[in-house]
N, C-alpha and C positions, 0 to 999 in steps of 0.2 A: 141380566140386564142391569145389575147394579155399577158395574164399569161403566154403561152408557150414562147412565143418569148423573155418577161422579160427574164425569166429561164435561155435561154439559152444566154442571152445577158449579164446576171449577174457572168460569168464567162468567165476564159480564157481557151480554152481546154488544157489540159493536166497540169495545172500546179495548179487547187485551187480543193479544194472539192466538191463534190454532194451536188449542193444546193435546192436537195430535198429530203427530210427526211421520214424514212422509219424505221419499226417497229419488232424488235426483241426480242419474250419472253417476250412481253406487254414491253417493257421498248422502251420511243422514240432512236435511234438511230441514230440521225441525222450525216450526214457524215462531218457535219461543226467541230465536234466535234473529228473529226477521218479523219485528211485531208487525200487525197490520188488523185492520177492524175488519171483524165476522161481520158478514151482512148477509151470506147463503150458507145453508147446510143442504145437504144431500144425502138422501136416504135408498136405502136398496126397498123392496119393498115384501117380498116372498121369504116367509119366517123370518122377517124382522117387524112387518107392521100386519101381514096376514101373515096365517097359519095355514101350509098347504103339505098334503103329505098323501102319496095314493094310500096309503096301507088304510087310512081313512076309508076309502073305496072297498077294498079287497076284503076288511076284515068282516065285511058284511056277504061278500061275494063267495071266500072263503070258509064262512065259518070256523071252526076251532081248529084246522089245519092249515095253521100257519107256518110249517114248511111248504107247502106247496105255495101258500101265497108269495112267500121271499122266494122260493126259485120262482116263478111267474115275474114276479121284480127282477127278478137279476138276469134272467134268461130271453124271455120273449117283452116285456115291455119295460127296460131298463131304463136307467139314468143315462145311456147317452144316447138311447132312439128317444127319449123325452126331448133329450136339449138339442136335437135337430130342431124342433119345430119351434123351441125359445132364436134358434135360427133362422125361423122363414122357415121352413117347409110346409108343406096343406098338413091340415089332421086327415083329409085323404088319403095322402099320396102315405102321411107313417103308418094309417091302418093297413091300406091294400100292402104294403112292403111286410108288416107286421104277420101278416094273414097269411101270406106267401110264405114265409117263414115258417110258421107255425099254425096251420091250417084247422087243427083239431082243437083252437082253441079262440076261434073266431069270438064267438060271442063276450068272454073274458076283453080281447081285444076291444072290442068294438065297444063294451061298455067304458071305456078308458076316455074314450071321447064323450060317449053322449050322457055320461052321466059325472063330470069331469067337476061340475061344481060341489059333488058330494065330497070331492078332496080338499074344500077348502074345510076348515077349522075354524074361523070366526078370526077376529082380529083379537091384536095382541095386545089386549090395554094399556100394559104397563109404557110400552114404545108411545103408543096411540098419544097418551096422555104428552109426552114428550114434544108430542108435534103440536098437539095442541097447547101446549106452554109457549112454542119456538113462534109459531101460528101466532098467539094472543101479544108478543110483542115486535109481530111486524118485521121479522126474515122472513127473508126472500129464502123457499123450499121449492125443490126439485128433487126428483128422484129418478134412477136406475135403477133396471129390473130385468133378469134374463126370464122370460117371457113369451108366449104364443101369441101372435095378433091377434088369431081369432077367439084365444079366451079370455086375454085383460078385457074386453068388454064386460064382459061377466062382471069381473073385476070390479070395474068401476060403474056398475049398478049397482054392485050389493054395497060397497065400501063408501059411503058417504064422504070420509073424514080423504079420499083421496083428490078430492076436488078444493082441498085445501094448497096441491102442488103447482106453481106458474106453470109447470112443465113435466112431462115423464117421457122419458126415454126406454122403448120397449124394445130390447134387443130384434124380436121377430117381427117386427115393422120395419128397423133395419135391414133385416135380411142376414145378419151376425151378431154374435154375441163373444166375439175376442177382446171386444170395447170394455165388457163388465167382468171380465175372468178373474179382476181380484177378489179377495173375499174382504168386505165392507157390510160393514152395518149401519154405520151414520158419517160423514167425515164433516168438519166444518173447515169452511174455505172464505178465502178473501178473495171477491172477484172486483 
């Protein structure tokens, strides 16, 4: 996090350019080159401002056999049956798919959803505090997040400080998440 916090400490809001550089028509773009005043930043929000991770879940489900938990991870409730549902899909329709697949391991499955907040990790202060600095002088904050509709609720009951954003954009409210496929942690923009 210390490149974050340079980033945003190597500027004055509102008055020098994006001193993160960013790519248009293969040509670098960088905004040093094209000043214009910061007035929004944009944040991701899933381990950059929360901490979420199933193994959180598993390693209680698991106990101290932690290969079975990582094939469990990599086999029957992966990384890309997770980000269907950061897509729109129900946590129904990835259990009963999940279940079908892997029938002997129903219950494993099924706690994936109903106990799904135990995967969050708390927030991340060191970020946190970043927003609340950006927050206390008055940018304009928005965030992107590849995300389940039905659990950023969750989300945004537990996390106070996310009621700090004009705006979030949650991939699976969309219905996709091709919109957020880069990997970003913070960017600052001139809109």
């Amino acid at each position: 996090m210390k490149n974050l916090r340079s980033s945003i400490e190597h500027f004055d809001i509102g008055t020098r350019a994006c001193p993160i550089p960013f790519i248009q028509g293969g040509k670098n773009m960088s905004a040093t080159h094209h000043p214009a005043p910061i007035n929004t930043v944009v944040f991701d929000l899933g381990n950059v401002l929360i901490r979420w991770n199933p193994r959180n879940l598993y390693r209680k489900l698991f106990g101290e056999d932690l290969e079975a938990m990582e094939t469990f991870l990599s086999e029957v409730c992966h990384t890309a049956w997770n980000e269907q549902q950061d897509q729109g899909r129900t946590w129904q329709e990835a259990i009963e798919e999940a279940i079908a697949r892997h029938p002997s391991q129903e219950a494993l499955i099924r706690a994936y959803r109903e106990r799904w907040e135990e995967m969050l990790d708390g927030a991340i202060e060191e970020t946190v505090n970043i927003l609340d600095e950006l927050h206390a002088k008055g940018m304009r904050l928005l965030a992107l997040t590849n995300w389940s509709a039905e659990t950023f609720p969750i989300a945004l009951e537990r996390f106070e400080f996310l009621q700090r954003f004009e705006g979030i954009l949650v991939s699976g409210a969309e219905g996709d998440n091709q919109a957020f496929a880069g990997d970003f942690s913070v960017a600052a923009i001139a809109v």
